[in-house]
LOKE-107290 format. One record per residue (C-alpha): x, y, z; residue in one letter. Coordinates in nm, 2 decimals. Layout:
REM LOKE-107290
X / Y / Z / a;
...
This chain:
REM LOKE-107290
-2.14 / 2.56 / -2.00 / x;
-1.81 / 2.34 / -1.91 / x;
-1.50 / 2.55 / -1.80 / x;
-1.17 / 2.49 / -2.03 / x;
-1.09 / 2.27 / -1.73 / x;
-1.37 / 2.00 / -1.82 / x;
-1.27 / 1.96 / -2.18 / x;
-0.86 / 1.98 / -2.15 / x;
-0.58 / 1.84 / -2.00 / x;
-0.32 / 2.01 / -1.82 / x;
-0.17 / 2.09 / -2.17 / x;
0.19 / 1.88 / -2.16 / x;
0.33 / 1.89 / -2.48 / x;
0.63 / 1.63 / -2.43 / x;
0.49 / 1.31 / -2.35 / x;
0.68 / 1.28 / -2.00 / x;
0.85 / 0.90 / -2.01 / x;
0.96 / 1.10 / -2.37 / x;
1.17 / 1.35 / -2.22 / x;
1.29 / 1.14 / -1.87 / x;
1.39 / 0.84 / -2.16 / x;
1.55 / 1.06 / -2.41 / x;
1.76 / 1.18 / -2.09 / x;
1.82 / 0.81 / -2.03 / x;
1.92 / 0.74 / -2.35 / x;
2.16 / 1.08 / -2.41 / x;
2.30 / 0.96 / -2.05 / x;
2.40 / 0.61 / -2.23 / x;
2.53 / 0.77 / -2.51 / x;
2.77 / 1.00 / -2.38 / x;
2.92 / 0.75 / -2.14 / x;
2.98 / 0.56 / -2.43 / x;
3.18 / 0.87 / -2.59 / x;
3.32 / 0.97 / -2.29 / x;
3.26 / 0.79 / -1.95 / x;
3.32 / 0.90 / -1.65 / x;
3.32 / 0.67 / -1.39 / x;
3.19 / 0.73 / -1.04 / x;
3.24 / 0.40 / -0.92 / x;
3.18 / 0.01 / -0.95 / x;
2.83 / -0.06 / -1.14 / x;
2.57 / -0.14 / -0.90 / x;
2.40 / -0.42 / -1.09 / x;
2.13 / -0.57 / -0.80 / x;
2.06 / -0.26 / -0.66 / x;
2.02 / -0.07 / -1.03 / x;
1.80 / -0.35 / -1.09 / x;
1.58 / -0.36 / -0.72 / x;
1.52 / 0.01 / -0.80 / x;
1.41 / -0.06 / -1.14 / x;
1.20 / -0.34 / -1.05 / x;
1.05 / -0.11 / -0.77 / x;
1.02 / 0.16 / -1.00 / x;
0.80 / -0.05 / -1.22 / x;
0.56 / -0.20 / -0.96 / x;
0.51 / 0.22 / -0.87 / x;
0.41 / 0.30 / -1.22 / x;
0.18 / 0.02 / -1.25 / x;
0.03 / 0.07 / -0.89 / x;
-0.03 / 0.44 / -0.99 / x;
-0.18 / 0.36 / -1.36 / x;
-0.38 / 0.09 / -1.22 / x;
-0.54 / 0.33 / -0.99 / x;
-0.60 / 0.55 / -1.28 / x;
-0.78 / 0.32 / -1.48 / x;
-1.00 / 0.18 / -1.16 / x;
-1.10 / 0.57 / -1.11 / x;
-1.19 / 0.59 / -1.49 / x;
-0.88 / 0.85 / -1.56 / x;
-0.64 / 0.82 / -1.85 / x;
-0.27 / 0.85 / -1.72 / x;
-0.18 / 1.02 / -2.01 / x;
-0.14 / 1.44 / -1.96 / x;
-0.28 / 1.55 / -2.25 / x;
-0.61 / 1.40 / -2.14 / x;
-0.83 / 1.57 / -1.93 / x;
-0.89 / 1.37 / -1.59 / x;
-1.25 / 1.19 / -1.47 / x;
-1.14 / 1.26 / -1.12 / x;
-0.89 / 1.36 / -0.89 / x;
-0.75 / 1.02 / -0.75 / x;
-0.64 / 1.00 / -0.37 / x;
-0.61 / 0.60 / -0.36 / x;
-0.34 / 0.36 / -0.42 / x;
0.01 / 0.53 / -0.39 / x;
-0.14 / 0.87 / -0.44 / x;
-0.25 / 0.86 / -0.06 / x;
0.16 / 0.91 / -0.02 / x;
0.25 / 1.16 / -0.31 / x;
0.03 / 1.36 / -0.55 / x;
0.32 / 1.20 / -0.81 / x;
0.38 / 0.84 / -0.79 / x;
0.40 / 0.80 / -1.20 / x;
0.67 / 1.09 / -1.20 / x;
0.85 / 0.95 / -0.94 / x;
0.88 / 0.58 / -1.07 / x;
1.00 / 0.78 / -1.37 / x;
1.27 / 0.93 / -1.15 / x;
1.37 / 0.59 / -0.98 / x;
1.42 / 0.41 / -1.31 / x;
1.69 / 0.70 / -1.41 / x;
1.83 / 0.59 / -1.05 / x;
1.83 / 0.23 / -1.16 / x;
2.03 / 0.32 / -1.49 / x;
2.26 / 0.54 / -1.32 / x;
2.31 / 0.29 / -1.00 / x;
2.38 / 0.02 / -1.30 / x;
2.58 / 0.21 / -1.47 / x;
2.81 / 0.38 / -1.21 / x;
2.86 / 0.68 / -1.42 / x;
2.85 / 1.06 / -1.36 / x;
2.62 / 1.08 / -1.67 / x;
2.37 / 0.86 / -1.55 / x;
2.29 / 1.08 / -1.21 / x;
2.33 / 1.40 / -1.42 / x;
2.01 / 1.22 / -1.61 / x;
1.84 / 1.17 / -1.31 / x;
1.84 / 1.55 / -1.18 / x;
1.78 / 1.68 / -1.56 / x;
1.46 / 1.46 / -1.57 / x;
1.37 / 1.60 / -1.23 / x;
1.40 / 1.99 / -1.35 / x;
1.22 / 1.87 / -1.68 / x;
0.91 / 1.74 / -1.47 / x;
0.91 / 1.97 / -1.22 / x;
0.92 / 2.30 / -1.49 / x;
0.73 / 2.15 / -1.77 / x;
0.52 / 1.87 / -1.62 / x;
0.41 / 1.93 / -1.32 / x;
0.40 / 2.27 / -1.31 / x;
0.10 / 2.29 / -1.56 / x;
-0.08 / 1.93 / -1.40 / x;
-0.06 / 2.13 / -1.07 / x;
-0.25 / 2.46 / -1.19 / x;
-0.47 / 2.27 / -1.44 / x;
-0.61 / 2.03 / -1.12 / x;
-0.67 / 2.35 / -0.92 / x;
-0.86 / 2.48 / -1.21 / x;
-1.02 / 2.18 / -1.23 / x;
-1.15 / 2.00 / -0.88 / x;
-1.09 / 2.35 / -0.71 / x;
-1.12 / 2.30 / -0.34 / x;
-1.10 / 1.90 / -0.35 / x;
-0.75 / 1.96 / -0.50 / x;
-0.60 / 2.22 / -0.30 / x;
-0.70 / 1.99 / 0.05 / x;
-0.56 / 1.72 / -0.14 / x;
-0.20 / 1.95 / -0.24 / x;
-0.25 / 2.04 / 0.16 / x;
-0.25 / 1.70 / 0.30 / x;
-0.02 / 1.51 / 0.04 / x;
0.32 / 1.62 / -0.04 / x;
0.45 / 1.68 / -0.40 / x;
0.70 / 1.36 / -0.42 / x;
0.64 / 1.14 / -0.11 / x;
């Protein structure tokens, strides 16, 4: 007999680049309608961090796939992965999320931008993470709760 664990995901229902880009993208919108400027646009630096951001994701997935998991969190996972950039935060894909918000906003130089960047963080913490976390502890039992000891949440 498999436990629900085995045969389930973590049971996301929003795809998670879905909600950080519709945040992006209402964050572009309403600094079209109505900007309010925090300062110059930061172009190379919005661009570094999106750059950086990118080579995060793909270091993360490519772990994934090497360890036989599907990065997507509707998919149950093959094993609990404790290489690549998840030997420095149990979220590296959630955080290269977060720094390519960073990027827009540091391009942007706009109040709506950063306001983006903390909604998406509230979003993955509350509906994200939240389930991943208790559906990996219901899942790899012990193996994940040393893992949760030893690596922090972010970095």
């Amino acid at each position: 007999m498999t436990a629900a664990g085995d045969t389930h995901g973590p049971g996301v229902r929003i795809p998670p680049p879905v909600l950080v880009g519709s945040t992006i993208l209402a964050a572009w919108l309403l600094m079209r309608l109505a900007p309010v400027p925090l300062g110059p646009p930061l172009l190379p630096l919005g661009n570094t961090v999106l750059f950086l951001a990118l080579a995060l994701i793909g270091w993360a997935i490519l772990a994934m796939a090497r360890a036989g998991t599907d990065p997507r969190p509707d998919r149950p996972d093959a094993a609990l992965i404790e290489t690549g950039p998840f030997r420095f935060g149990r979220n590296p894909i959630y955080l290269g999320f977060l720094l390519c918000a960073a990027g827009f906003a540091l391009r942007w130089g706009d109040l709506w931008g950063w306001l983006a960047v903390a909604a998406s963080f509230w979003m993955l913490e509350r509906l994200v993470i939240a389930r991943e976390e208790a559906y990996l502890a219901a899942r790899f039992g012990a193996a994940y709760e040393a893992y949760r000891r030893r690596v922090r949440r972010w970095v």
